[in-house]
N, C-alpha and C positions, 0 to 999 in steps of 0.2 A: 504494500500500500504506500502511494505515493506522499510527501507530509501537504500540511496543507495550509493555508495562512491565516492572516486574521480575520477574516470575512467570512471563509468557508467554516473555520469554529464557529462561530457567531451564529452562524445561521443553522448548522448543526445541531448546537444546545438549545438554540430559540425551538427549535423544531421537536426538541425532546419536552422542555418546559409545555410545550399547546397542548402536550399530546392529553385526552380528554380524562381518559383516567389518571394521569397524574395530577391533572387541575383537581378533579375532583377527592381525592385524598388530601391535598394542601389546602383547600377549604376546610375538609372536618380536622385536619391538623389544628389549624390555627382558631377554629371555634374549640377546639380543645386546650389552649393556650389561654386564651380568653377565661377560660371559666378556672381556669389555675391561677391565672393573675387577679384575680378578681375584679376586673375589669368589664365583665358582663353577665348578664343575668342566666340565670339557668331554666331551658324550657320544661317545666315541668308537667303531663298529662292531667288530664282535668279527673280522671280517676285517681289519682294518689293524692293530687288540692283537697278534694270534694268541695272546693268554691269557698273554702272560708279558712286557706291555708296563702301564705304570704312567701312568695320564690326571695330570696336574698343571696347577694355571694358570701360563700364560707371557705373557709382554708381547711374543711374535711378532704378535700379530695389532694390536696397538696399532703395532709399530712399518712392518706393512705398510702400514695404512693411512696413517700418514705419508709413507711415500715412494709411494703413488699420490698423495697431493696436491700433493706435492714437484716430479712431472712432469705433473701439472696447471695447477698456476699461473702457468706461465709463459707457459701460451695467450693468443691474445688478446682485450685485453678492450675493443677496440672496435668501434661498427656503422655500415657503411661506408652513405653514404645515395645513391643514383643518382636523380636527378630525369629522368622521362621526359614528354615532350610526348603530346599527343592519340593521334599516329600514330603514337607509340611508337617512333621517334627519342630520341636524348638529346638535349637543349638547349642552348643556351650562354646567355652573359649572365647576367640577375639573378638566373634562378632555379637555377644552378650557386654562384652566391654565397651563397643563402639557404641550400642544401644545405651548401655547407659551413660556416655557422656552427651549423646544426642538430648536425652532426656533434661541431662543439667542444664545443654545448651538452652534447649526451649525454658524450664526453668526461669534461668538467669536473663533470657530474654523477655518475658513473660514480666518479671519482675522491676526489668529499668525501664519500657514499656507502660507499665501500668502501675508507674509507681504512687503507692497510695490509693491504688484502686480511683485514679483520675481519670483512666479511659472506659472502666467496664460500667464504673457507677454512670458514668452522662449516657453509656448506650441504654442503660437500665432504664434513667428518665425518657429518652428518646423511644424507644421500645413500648412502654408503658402509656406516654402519652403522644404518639404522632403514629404513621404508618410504618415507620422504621427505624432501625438501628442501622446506622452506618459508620466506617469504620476506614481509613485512607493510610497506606503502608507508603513512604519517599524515602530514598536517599537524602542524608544529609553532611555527609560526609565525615562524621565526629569518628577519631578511629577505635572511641570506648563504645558507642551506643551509636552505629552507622545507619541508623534508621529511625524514623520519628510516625507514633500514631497518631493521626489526629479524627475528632469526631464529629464531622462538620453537621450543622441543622438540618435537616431534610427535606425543610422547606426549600431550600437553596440548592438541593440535588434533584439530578432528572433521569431517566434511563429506563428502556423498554421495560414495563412490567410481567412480567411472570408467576406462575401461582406458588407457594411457598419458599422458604429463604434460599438466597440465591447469591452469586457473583455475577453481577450483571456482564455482558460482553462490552457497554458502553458508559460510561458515566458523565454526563455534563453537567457544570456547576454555575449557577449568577450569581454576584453578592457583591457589596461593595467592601472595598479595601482602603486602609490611611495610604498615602501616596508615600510618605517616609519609610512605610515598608515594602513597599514595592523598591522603593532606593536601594534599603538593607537587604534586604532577602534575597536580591535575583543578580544575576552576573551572567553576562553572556559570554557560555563557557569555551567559544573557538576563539574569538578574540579578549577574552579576559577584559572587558569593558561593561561600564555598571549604567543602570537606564535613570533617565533623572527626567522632571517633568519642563520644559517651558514654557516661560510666560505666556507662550500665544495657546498654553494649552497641549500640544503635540508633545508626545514621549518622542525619547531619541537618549544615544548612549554616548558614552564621555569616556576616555579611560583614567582609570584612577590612579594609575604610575603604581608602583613598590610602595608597597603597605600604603597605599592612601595618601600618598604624599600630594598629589595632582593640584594644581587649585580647580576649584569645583568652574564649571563655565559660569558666564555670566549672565549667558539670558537662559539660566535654571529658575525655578521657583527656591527662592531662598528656604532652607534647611532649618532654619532657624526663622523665630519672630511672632510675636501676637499673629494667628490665626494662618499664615503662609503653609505651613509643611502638613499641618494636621485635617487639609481637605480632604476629601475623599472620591474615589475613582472609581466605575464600576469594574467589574472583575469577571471573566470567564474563565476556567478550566474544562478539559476535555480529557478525557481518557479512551484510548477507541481501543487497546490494547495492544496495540503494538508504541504509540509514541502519545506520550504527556504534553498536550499546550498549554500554556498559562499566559492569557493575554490581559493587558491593561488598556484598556480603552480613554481616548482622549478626554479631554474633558467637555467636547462637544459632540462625544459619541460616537461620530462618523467612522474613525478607523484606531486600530488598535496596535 
């Protein structure tokens, strides 16, 4: 598959987002949202009122969903690995040993991962109150913890539906982002140069020299100052599975 630019993502993920049944799960998401924030009223049937009962928001359903993950958590969270021979005997020896440091691996990955039970607990909420739990594995080059999970909103995710839990073959993402981390975060990795926003609005990249030393361009949005750096941009990601896009969009939309 050929890669593709920033228009054919765009139109890609817009095309995932229309799609009918996702629209329609991201409305009772977010009417689910709604009644956890207590921000709107709950519709309650006229047989459970009987007409002289008063709907109110309450923080019961925020606090049930805590104590289901309360007697969640404590499952557990490792995978146990059986190494089995040709003939489908278990084995001894080396490959009983290899097994269990695979085990440790996933372990000790499992554990810098989800340290503090930060990743499993928000898929809990997500799970519990939206259509899904979603779950996104990147490189990020650290050479202790070379990989980062993050658990992005669902509402913000899009991708053909299918009937029970699944890897989708495609994932597109809308959302906006601070523009200062789009700064930090991305580097374009053939020429080693970093993307910065200008004033006219249009991304474009600058190289930053040896460790940062570069001075920054001048017709950048200043990095610094009451309200300049911390605008925001909208955001697409794609996943088609073979190649990752992460585009930033202008600040007048048009291209990215």
């Amino acid at each position: 598959m050929s890669q593709l630019n920033a228009e054919e993502v765009k139109e890609w993920v817009s095309e995932l987002e229309n799609d009918n049944i996702h629209r329609e799960m991201r409305e009772l998401t977010k009417s689910r949202y709604s009644y956890l924030d207590m921000t709107d009223m709950p519709d309650l049937p006229e047989h459970l009122t009987r007409g002289d009962a008063m709907a109110y928001p309450s923080p019961r359903l925020k606090n049930l969903v805590r104590r289901l993950i309360a007697e969640v958590r404590p499952y557990p969270t490792y995978t146990r690995v059986v190494p089995m021979s040709e003939s489908g005997s278990t084995p001894a020896g080396d490959l009983v040993k290899q097994a269990e440091k695979v085990e440790q691996g996933m372990s000790l990955f499992h554990a810098r991962a989800n340290n503090g039970g930060r990743v499993s607990e928000t898929i809990f909420w997500h799970e519990l109150m939206s259509y899904a739990g979603i779950m996104t594995i990147h490189y990020v080059g650290d050479e202790k913890m070379p990989f980062a999970v993050e658990t992005p909103d669902p509402i913000t995710c899009f991708f053909p539906v299918r009937e029970g839990p699944f890897r989708p073959d495609v994932l597109g993402r809308r959302f906006r982002k601070l523009m200062r981390e789009v700064h930090g975060n991305y580097t374009n990795m053939r020429e080693r140069k970093r993307p910065y926003m200008k004033t006219s609005g249009a991304w474009d990249f600058y190289d930053p020299g040896k460790n940062g030393g570069a001075e920054y361009p001048a017709d950048g949005v200043p990095l610094s100052g009451k309200g300049n750096f911390q605008k925001m941009c909208e955001f697409y990601t794609l996943d088609d599975g073979e190649y990752t896009y992460h585009i930033a969009m202008n600040t007048h939309k048009s291209k990215g």
